[in-house]
C-alpha positions as CSV (number, residue, x, y, z in Angstrom):
1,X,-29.7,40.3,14.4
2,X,-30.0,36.5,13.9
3,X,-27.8,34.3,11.7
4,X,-29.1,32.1,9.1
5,X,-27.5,29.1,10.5
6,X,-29.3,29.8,13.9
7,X,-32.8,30.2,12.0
8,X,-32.4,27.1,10.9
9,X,-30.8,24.5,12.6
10,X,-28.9,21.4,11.2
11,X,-31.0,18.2,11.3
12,X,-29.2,16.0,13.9
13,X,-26.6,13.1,12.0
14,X,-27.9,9.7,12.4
15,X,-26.0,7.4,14.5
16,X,-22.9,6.2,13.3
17,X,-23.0,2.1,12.8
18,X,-22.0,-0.1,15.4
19,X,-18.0,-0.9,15.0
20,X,-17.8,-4.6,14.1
21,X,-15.5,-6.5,15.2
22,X,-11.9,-7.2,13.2
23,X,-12.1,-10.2,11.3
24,X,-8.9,-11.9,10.8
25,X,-7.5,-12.1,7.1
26,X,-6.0,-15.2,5.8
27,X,-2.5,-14.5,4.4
28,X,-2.8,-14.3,0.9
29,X,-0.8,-16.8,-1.1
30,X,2.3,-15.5,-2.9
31,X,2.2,-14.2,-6.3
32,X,-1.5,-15.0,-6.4
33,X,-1.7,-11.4,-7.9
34,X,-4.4,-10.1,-5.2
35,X,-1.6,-8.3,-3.2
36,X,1.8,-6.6,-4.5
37,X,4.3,-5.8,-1.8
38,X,3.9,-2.0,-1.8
39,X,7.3,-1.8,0.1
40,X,9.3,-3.6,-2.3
41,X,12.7,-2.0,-3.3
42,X,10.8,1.4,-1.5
43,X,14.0,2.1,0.6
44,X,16.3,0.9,-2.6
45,X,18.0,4.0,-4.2
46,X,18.5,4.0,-8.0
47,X,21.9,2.8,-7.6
48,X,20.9,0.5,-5.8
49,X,18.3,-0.6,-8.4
50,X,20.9,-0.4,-11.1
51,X,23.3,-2.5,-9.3
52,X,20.4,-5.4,-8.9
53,X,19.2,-4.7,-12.4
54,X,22.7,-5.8,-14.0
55,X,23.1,-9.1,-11.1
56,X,19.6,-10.3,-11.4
57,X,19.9,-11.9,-15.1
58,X,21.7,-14.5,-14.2
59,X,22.1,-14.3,-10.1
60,X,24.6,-14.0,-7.8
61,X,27.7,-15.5,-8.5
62,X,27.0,-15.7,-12.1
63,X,29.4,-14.8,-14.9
64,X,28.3,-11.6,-16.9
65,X,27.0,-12.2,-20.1
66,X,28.4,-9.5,-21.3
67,X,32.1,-10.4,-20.5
């Protein structure tokens, strides 16, 4: 007793294309919107997030506004 899929075999898959060779990527300018930094603040926990949250209005070594 014969299986379908041996009745009728598969057509053969056409070659895959030829790999081309890599071609280097200019670096794209900064903030020109076409990239984001994916692994900004990825390893930054919420406190950590927090903590830069409240010293980023005015930078480091700035007195609080809310003082």
């Amino acid at each position: 007793m014969k299986k379908e899929s041996q009745e009728a075999p598969k057509p053969a898959a056409p070659a895959p294309p030829p790999a081309l060779p890599p071609v280097p990527q200019p670096m794209p300018e900064e903030g020109d919107g076409e990239y984001e930094d994916v692994n900004k603040g990825a390893e930054l926990t919420p406190a950590d997030l927090a903590r830069i949250a409240e010293e980023a209005p005015g930078g480091p070594g700035a007195p609080k506004a809310a003082a």
